[in-house]
N, C-alpha and C positions, 0 to 999 in steps of 0.2 A: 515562445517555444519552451516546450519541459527542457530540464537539464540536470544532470546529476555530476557532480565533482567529487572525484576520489585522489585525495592527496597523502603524502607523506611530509609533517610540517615539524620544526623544533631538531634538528637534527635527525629526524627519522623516526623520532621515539612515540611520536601523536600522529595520529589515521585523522584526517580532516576528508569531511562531507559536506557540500555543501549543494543545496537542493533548490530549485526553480521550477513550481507544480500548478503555476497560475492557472496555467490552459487545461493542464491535466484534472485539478476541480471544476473549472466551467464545465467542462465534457459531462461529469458525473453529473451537474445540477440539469444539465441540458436532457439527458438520455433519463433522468429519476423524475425531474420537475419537483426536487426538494425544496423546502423552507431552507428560511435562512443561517435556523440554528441547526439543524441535519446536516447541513450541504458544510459547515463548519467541523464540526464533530467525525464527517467521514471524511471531508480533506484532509485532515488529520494524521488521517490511519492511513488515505492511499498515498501521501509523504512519507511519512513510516516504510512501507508496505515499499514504495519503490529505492527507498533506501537500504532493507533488508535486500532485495532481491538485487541491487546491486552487487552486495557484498558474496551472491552466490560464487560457486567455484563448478561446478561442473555444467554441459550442457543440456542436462535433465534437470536442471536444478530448480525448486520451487518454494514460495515462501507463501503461509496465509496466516492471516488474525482475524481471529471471530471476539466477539464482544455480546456478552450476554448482561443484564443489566438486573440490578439485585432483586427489585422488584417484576421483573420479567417483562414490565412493559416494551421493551426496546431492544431488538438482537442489530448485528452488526458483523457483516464478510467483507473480507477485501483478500483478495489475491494476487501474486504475480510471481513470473520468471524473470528467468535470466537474461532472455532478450529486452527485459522494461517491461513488457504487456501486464500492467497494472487493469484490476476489476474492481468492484465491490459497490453491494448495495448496502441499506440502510432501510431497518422499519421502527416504526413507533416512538421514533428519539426527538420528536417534535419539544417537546420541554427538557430537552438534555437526557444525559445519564444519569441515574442515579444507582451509582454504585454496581457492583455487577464483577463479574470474573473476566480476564484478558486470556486469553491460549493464543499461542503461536507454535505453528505447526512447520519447520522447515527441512526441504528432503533437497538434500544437495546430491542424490542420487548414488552416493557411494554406498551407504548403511544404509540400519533401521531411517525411521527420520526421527529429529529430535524437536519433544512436544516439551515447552512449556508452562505452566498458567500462573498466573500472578494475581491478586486481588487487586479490582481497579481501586487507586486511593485519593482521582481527582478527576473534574472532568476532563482536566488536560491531556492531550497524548503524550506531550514531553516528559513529565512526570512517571505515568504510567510506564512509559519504554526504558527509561533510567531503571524503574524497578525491576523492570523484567530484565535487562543486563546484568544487573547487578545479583536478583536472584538466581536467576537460571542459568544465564552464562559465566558469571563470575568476572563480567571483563567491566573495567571502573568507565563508565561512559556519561556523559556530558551532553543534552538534549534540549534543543530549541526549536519546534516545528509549529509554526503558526497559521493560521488562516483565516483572514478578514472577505468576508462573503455580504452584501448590502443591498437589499431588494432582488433580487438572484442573478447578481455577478458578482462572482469570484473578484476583487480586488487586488488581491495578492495571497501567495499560496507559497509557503515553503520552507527552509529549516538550515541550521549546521549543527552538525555534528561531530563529537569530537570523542575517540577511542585512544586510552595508552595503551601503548604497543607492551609487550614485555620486555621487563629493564629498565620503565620510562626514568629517567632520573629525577629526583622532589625535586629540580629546579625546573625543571620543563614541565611536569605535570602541573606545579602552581603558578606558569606561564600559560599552560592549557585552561585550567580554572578560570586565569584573572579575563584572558583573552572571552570567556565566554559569556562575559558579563554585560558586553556590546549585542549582544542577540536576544535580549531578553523581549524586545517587540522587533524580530528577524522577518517579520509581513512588513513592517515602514520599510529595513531595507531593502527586501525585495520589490516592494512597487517602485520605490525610487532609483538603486542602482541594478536591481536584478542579482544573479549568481555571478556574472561574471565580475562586476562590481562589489562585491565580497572577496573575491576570489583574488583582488588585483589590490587590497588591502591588507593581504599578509606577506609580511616577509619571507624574501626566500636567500638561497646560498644560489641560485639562479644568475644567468647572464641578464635576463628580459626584469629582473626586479620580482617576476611572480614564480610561487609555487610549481613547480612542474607538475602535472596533472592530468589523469583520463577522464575524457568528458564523455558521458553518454545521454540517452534521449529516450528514458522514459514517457510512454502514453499511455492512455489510456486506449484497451483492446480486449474483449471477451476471448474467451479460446472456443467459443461453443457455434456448432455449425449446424445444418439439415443433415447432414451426413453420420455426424456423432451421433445425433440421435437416432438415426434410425438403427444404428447398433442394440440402441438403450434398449427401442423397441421390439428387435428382431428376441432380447433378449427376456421381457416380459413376455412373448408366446401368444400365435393368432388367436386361439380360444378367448384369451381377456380381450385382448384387440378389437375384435369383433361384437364380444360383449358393451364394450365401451360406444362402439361405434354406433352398437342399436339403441342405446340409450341417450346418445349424445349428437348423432348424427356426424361424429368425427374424432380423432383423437388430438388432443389440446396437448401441449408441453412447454410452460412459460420458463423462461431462463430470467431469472433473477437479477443475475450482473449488469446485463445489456438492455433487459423490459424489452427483452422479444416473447412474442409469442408462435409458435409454430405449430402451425395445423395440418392434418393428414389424415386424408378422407378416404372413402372406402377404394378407391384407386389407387391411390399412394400404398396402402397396406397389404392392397393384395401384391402389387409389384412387388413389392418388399421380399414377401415371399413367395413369389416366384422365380427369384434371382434375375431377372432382368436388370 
């Protein structure tokens, strides 16, 4: 089971994350049928991706990173809300990254939304995300998200994270450092103890010995329906519709996140408009 842990550790002063995304990568290798080093590379980002969207605050709230890759071979989405529903595909990253731009786009629904971009400077995401905190939000963060993928199963998928709060004190900040030097291969200990077993290894000021803590349950889930789209299409106009249809015998509309395809034939479009 996915999991996601949002704590308050050290006195209050450090945001501790700690993530469990095993099933939530098989999903994506399952739904994409990725190699071994893709299905590593996007577990990555939908770790990332359902960590950010944790940390949303409103209930419109939405997070996405796109990854474009220097040489263009390789682009990269992944999206998700504040309920979890984690997406995202992957193309042409069969030999890795090489180099490329990171953007993060997030709309917590109160404002504009606030877009990021960072130069990727590894293939790793932990690295990568450290830089985009530290550039673009300004807030000093600490990143450990792994994923071992082996003939295509996900093995283990997942990450901790660690944010000082404002105020932190230098003695708890270089208690947050030292603590995060135990995560440096954070996939062995999720196969072995899982999240919750990370979780039950930090100290707390706790009755139970552990951290007090909100646990949630990230999955993987497209947001795209036959009904969305027939908006999309009401909104392209019967003239192209129709055009299409004579050429193609129907109108096609692949979704990317999920590798659906959905078809709508010259029935489907005339109902469409006709309001029925």
């Amino acid at each position: 089971m996915n999991k996601l842990y949002k704590s308050l550790i050290y006195e209050n002063q450090v945001s501790l994350s700690v993530l469990e995304t095993t099933a939530l990568v098989q999903d994506a290798i399952k739904i994409h049928g990725l190699n071994d080093v893709s299905a590593e590379i996007l577990g990555g980002f939908l770790t990332a991706t359902a960590y950010m969207a944790g940390c949303l605050k409103s209930p419109e709230g939405a997070v996405s990173i796109t990854v474009k890759s220097g040489d263009g071979s390789a682009t990269l989405s992944v999206s998700g809300d504040i309920n979890g529903n984690i997406r995202g595909y992957i193309e042409g990253a069969e030999g890795g990254l090489k180099g490329g731009t990171m953007t993060v786009i997030k709309d917590d629904g109160f404002f504009r939304p606030f877009v990021g971009v960072c130069e990727l400077k590894a293939p790793d995401v932990s690295e990568n995300l450290m830089q985009y905190f530290h550039q673009s939000e300004q807030i000093p963060t600490a990143v450990a998200i792994r994923v071992k993928v082996k003939d295509g199963v996900c093995k283990a998928a997942g990450g901790v994270i660690m944010q000082l709060m404002p105020g932190c004190s230098e003695e708890n900040s270089l208690k947050a450092e030292n603590r995060m030097q135990a995560f440096l291969n954070v996939d062995e200990l999720i196969g072995n103890v899982g999240a919750d077993g990370i979780m039950r290894d930090f100290a707390s000021d706790g009755p139970s010995g552990e951290p007090s803590a909100y646990l949630t349950f990230p999955r993987y889930k497209c947001n795209c329906s036959r009904k969305k789209l027939e908006a999309v299409l009401l909104s392209v106009g019967k003239t192209e519709l129709y055009d299409i249809l004579k050429e193609q015998g129907k109108v096609s509309v692949h979704c990317h996140y999920c590798n659906t395809d959905y078809n709508f034939f010259e029935k489907d479009i005339e109902k469409l408009f006709s309001g029925d």
